[in-house]
N, C-alpha and C positions, 0 to 999 in steps of 0.2 A: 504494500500500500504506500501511493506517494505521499509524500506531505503537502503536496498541494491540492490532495482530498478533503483537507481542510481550507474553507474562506474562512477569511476573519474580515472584518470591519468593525470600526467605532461608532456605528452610527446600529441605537438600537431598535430603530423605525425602520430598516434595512433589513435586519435580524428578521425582527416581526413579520414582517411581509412576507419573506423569504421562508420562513420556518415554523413560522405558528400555526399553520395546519399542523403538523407535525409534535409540537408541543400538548394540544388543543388533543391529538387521537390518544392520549392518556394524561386524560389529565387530572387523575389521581396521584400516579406514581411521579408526573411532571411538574406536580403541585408546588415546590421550592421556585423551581424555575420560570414557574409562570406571573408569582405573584412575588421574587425577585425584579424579573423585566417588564413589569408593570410598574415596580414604585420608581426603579432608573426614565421608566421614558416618562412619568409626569410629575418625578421629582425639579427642581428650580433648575437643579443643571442639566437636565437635559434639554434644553432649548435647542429648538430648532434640530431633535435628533438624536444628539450628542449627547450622553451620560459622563461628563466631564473626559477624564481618562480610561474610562470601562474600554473591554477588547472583551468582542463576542464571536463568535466564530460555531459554523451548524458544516457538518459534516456530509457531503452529497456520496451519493454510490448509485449505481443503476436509473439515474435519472430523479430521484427522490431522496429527500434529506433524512439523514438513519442517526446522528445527533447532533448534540448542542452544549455548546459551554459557553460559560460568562464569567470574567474577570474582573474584578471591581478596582476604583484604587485602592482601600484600604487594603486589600488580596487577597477578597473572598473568591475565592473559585468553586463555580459551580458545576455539575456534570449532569447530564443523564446520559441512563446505562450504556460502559461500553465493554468492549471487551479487552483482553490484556494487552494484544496488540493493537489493538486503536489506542490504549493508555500512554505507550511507549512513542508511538507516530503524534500523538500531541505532547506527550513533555518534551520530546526534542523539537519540537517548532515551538515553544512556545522559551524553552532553553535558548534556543538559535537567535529569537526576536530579544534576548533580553531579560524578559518578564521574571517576577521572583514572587508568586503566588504565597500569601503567608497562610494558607488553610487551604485544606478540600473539602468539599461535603458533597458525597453524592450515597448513589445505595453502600450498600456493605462489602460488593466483590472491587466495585466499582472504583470506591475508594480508596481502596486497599491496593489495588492493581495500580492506580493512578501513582499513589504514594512510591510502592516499589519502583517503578518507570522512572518516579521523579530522582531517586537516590542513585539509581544507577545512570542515569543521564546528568547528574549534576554534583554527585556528592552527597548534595545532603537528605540528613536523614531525618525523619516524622518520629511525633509521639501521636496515639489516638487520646484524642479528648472528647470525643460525642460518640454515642450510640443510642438508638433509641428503634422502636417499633413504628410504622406505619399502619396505620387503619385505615380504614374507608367505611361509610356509611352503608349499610343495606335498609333493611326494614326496621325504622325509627319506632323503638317501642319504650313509654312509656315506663318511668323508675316505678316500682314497687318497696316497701310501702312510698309514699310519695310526702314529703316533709312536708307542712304547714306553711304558707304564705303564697309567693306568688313572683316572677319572674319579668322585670321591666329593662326597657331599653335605659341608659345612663344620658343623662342630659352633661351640659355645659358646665352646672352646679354640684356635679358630679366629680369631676374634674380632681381636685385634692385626694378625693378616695381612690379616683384609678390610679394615679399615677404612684402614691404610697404600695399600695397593692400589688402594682407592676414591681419597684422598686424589693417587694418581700418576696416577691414569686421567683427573682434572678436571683436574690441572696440563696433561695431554701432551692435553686437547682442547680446551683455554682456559675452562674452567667453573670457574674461579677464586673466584667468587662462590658456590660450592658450600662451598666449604671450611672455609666459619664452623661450619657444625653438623654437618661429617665427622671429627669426634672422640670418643674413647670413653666421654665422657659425653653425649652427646646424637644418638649416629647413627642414632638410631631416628625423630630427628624429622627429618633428613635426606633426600633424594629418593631413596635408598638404603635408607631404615629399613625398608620391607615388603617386600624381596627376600630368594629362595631361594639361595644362594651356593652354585656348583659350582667346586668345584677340577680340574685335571689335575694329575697327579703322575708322575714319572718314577718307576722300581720300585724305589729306593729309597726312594719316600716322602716326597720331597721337592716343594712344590706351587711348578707354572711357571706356569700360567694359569689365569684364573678368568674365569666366565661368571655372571652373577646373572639373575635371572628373578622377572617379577613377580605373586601372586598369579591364580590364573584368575578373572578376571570376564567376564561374560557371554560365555563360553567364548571368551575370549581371555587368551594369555601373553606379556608382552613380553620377547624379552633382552635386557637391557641392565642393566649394560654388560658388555661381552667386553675382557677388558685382560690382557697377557703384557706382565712388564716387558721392557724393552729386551735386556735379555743375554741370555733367554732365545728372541726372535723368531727365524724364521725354520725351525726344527723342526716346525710343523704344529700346535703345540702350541693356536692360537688353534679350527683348523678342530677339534680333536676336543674341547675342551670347549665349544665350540657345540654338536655334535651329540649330546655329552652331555647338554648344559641342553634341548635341543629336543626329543630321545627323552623325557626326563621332563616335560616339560610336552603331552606328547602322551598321556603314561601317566598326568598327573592330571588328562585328561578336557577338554584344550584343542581346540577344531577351530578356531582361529585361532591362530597363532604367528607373531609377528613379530617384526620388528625394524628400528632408524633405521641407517642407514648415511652416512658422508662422504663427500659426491661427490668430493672430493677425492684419496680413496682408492682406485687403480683395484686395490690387491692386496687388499683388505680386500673388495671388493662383488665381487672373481671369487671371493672364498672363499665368500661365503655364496650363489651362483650354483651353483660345485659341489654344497653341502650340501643344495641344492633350495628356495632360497629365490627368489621371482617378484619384482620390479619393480612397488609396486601405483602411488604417485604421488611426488610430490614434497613436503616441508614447508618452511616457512621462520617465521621469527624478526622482527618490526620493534623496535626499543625505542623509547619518544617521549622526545622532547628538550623539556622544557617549559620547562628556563633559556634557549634557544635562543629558545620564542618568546618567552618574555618579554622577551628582549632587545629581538626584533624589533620590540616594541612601543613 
């Protein structure tokens, strides 16, 4: 395979045209990517196109494009699935161009393939920092028993409690690195800033859990994150504003509804198991260690 099976361009309205049917025919498992290159093309810096310094590049074979990756400045890279040799024919063009990706996140072979590709075309070498489950929605069924109160969209006035809430949901899952731009002046630029915020509230009116959810693109919703502080667990309160956030993103015209789960969590993925959420694959996280190789050197 050449390396010129890969286009790249900077222009992510390019991309789009080019490749999002293609994103678009799963857009379950394509759900990172889709609703990544949506916040680049209507984020401030994409005027006129341009996601600042972002390099996207979709992979053509027999006439039709079989994948797609996206590189951010900060140097998130993103993947969908490839295999060990397409892993190897992108880190060396992407090695060749200069580029120095500070993370991967794609599925779990994907990943992982990527990362090996990367250390052997460059030295350096990955630690894993993410793993998690992928779900998807089937038949939305109603929590049993079902807590007391009632599950409302979050207003403006709202506001102090999500972003508090967003702020305890990074601490309590080590997204620590999140927390620079999770404050009330800038949470919009945050991995949080284009979510629909649901609350649960007990009938007084008091809000115990919250569930966010993110724009529908190419008729997919992701939730995330679903966070009940700690005093509050254990009341059901997580299971019913999940299927709050998931009834309404089925009612704004989603036929994909997902969600990331902690393998770690065996009460958190029997919840979303009840709610009718399927098992689609697994993801994972490498970060590259480049002081490592230099050292080595």
């Amino acid at each position: 395979m050449l390396p010129d099976d890969w286009h790249l361009t900077q222009d992510v309205d390019d991309l789009l045209a080019r490749a999002g049917d293609f994103l678009r025919s799963r857009a379950a498992l394509h759900n990172t990517p889709l609703t990544d290159l949506e916040k680049l093309r209507t984020s401030s810096g994409a005027a006129g196109g341009h996601a600042g310094t972002a390099v996207f590049g979709r992979l053509e074979s027999e006439g039709g494009v079989r994948a797609v990756f996206y590189l951010t400045p900060p140097g998130r890279l993103g993947l969908t699935p490839l295999s060990a040799e397409q892993t190897g024919t992108l880190a060396a063009r992407l090695a060749s161009l200069g580029h120095a990706p500070a993370h991967v996140i794609a599925d779990h072979a994907t990943a992982g393939a990527f990362a090996t590709s990367w250390q052997r075309h460059t030295g350096v070498p990955s630690v894993p920092f993410w793993r998690t489950h992928l779900y998807r929605l089937g038949t939305l069924t109603p929590p049993r028993p079902r807590p007391g109160g009632r599950g409302r969209l979050t207003t403006g006035e709202d506001r102090e409690q999500v972003v508090r809430w967003c702020r305890e949901f990074c601490v309590d899952v080590g997204e620590r690195h999140s927390l620079g731009l999770i404050d009330a002046g800038s949470f919009e630029d945050s991995r949080f800033g284009d979510r629909h915020f649901t609350f649960w509230e007990t009938p007084d009116g008091t809000p115990v859990s919250m569930a966010a959810s993110t724009p529908v693109v190419g008729g997919m919703v992701r939730v995330d994150p679903v966070y009940t502080p700690a005093r509050h667990r254990g009341r059901g309160y997580a299971g019913a504003v999940t299927f709050e956030a998931s009834r309404a993103a089925q009612a704004a015209g989603a036929t994909d509804v997902v969600l990331f789960t902690d393998p770690d969590n065996p009460t958190s993925n029997a919840l979303y198991r009840r709610l009718g959420y399927v098992h689609v694959d697994d993801f994972a996280g490498y970060r590259f260690s480049y002081g490592a190789a230099e050292g080595a050197g």
